[in-house]
C-alpha positions, -999 to +999 in steps of 0.1 A: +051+085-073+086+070-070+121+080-082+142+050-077+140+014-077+144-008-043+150-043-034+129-053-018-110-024-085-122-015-107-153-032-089-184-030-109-213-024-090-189-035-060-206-030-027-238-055-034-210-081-029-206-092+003-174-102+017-177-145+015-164-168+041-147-158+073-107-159+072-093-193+088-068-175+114-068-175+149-063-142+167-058-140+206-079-108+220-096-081+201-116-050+205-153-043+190-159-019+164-196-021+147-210-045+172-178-071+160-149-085+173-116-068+156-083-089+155-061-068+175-022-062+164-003-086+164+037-094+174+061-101+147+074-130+155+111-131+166+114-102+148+097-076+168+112-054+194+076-031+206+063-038+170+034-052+156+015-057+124-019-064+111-033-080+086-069-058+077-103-075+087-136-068+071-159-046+089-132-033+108-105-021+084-125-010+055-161-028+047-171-057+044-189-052+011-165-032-005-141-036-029-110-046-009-130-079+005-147-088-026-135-126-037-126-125-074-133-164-074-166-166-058-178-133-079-156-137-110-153-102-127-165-086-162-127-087-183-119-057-200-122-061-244-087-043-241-077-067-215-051-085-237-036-052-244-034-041-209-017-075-199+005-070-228+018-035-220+026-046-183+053-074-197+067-057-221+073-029-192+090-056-173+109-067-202+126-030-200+129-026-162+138-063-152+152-080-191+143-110-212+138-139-190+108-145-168+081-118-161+085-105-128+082-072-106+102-060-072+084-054-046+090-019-027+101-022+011+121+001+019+103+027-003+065+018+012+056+041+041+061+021+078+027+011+095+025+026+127-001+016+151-015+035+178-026+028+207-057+039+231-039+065+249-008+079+225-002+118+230-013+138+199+001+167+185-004+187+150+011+181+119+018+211+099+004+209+059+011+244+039-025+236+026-043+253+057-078+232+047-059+198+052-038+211+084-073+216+102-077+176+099-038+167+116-045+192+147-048+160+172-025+132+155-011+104+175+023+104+166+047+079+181+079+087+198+100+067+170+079+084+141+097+083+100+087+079+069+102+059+044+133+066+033+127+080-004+114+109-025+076+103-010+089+104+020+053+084+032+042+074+069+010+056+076-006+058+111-035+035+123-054+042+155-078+009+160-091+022+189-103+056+172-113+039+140-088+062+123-060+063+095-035+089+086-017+091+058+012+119+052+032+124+017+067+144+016+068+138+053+098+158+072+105+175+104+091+209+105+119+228+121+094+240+150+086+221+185+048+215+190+032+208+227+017+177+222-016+166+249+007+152+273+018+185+278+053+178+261+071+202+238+087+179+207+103+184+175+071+191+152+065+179+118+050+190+083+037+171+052+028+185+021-002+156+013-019+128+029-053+124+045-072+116+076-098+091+074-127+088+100-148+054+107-125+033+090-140+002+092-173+016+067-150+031+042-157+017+008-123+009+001-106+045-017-098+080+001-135+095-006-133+128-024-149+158+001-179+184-006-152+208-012-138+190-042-106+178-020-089+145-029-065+126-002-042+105+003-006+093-001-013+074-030-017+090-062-042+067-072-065+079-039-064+040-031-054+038+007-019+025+019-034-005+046-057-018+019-029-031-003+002-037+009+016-068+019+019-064+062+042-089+083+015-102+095-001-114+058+032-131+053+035-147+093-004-163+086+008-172+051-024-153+033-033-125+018-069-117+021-069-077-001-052-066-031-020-055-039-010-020-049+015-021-084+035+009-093+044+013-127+069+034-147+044+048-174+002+050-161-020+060-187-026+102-186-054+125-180-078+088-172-081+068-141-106+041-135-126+035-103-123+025-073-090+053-080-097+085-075-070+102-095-039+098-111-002+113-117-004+091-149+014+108-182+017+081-204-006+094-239+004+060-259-027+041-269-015+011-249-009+026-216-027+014-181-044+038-158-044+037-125-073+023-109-065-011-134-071-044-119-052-071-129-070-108-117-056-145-125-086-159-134-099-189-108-088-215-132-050-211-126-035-234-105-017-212-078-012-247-056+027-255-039+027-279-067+023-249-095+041-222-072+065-236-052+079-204-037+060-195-010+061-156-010+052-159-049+021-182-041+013-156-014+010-127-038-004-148-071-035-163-045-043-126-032-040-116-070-066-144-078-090-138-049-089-099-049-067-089-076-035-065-081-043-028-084-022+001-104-019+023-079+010+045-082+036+058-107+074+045-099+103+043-121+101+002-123+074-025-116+072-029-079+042-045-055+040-023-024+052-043+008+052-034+048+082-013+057+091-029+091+102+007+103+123+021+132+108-009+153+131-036+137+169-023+143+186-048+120+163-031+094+164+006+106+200+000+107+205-007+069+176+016+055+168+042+080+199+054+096+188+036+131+207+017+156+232-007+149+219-039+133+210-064+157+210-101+151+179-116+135+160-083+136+154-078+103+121-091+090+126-092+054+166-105+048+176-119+080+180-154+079+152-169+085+134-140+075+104-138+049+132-131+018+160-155+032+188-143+026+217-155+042+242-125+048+211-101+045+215-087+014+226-112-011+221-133-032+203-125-062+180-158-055+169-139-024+159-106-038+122-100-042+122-099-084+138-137-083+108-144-061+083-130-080+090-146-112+072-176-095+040-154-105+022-166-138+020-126-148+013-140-185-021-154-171-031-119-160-068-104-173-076-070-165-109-067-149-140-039-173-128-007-164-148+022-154-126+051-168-132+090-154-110+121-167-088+139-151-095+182-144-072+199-129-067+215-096-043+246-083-007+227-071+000+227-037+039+239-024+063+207-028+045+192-059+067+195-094+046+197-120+072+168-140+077+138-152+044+135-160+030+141-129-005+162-121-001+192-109-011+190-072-022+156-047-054+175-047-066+170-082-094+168-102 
């Protein structure tokens, strides 16, 4: 879930598709996992200081077969009957949050968690988690030295170990007040999260944070759809593509339903009209989505992933937003204005330095910069909502840190 607004699949029968043909990008070294080559992170461009970015690969971030590679044109889905309504409901929502004129959404940077990748041989340390079941996961965590999460109410951090085959994700993220020893034999400031996950052989997950024999769900998302399978990395916008859906958060998810491949909801929206989380929205492979049709490049970006793989509901926000790569303390132009970091260097922002992937010339202005300007290049109108697969919500004891509010279910570890 998400308190404030930032500038910035439902697969049936999914895993008997196989992920079609092979992305056209060139990648410079990799490492095997599965008996196949894995692109390897990559530099930023201009932008990056030690950073780098990835843009997933089936078969070795997620699987091939599942739902995240699936191509929506080559395997066109089932549409919902109440697709229509579905489609209706999300532009009438972004009448309210963004007025009359052309449909659009924002997309949430400085709100998404950073991507931090680790490598072979980072120190580890424990995260603390007052659930004492998900703690036992986070005892050997690979936490780097300029470690945050985002810079909002989730307070969300994402860590990806290639070399391990593992992902972490942490929700209401903070320092712990304690110092922890990590395996390098250093003591450092520890820290604590009240939700997240770790996830294991990442490169064979179907595609969703896979509930545990114990009845556990995990995750940052609410939705249980993982972080890296849907947001929109430096590195999808550097190649130009986007080859896995994109998360949505919306203002008012459908309560006590969700529809696979979520695993849960924070949904409390009872009108007859709402949208679950776990809802697909596709533009169907008979849209043009060409330069000719979508001259913006960052809105042909994001309306081509939405026809190949589609746009998931995966989170409750107070406005319409797509989920984007938060470039993190890496980037000091971009620490600097959202994270409290070092004073803004020169071209080091990714997303509003000149030149960057928004454009804007004095880095925060003007309006035909921001990300909901962009976006209104998206034919939204054209959306169809792939059939759902719809599964109610039980209810599980809260965890500390979770208001039962606004809505929300009362614990990350429902149903």
């Amino acid at each position: 879930m998400r308190y404030r607004i930032v500038m910035t699949r439902n697969r049936l029968d999914a895993m008997k598709f196989a992920r079609p043909a092979a992305l056209s990008l060139v990648f410079l070294g990799s490492m095997t996992l599965a008996g196949q080559a894995c692109p390897p992170p990559t530099p930023w461009s201009k932008y990056a200081t030690d950073s780098t970015s990835i843009s997933i690969f089936p078969g070795c971030e997620f699987a091939a077969n599942s739902w995240v590679f699936t191509d929506l044109v080559n395997h066109p889905p089932v549409v919902d009957p109440n697709s229509a309504k579905y489609v209706n409901s999300l532009l009438n929502q972004m009448q309210i949050y963004f007025g009359a004129g052309a449909p659009t959404a924002d997309i949430n940077i400085v709100g998404s968690p950073p991507i931090y990748l680790a490598g072979p041989r980072a120190p580890t340390e424990s995260v603390y988690s007052p659930d004492s079941y998900l703690a036992s996961f986070w005892t050997a965590v690979p936490i780097p030295s300029n470690f945050a999460p985002a810079p909002d109410s989730d307070a969300e951090a994402l860590i990806y170990q290639q070399s391990t085959n593992t992902l972490w994700e942490f929700w209401l993220l903070s320092r712990s007040g304690s110092n922890v020893t990590n395996s390098a034999g250093k003591s450092t400031p520890g820290w604590r999260a009240n939700w997240g996950g770790r996830m294991q052989n990442v490169n064979a997950n179907p595609g969703y944070w896979i509930t545990d024999s114990t009845g556990y769900k995990f995750g940052a998302y609410a939705s249980g759809v993982p972080v890296l399978a849907t947001s929109i990395t430096l590195h999808d916008v550097m190649t130009g593509h986007i080859n896995h859906p994109l998360a949505l958060e919306i203002p008012n998810p459908a309560a006590g339903v969700y529809s696979f491949p979520a695993q849960r909801t924070d949904g409390g929206d009872t009108s007859p009209d709402a949208i679950p989380e776990g809802t697909i929205f596709f533009l169907p492979a008979d849209v043009d989505t060409s330069a000719r049709a979508i001259p913006d490049p960052l809105a042909r970006m994001v309306a081509q992933a939405a026809q190949h793989h589609g746009i998931i509901v995966a989170d409750y926000a107070n406005a319409i937003m797509l989920r984007a790569e938060n470039p993190g303390p890496n980037y000091p132009g971009w620490a600097a204005a959202h994270m409290g970091g070092s004073p803004r260097g020169h071209n080091s922002d990714p997303w509003t330095s000149p030149g960057g992937v928004l454009n804007c010339p004095d880095y925060t202005g003007p309006e035909s910069c921001w990300p909901i300007t962009h976006m209104q290049g998206v034919p939204w109108a054209k959306m169809q909502v792939e059939t759902l697969q719809l599964q109610t919500v039980s209810y599980a004891k809260a965890i500390p840190g979770k208001p039962a509010a606004m809505g929300q279910m009362p614990s990350r570890r429902w149903y």
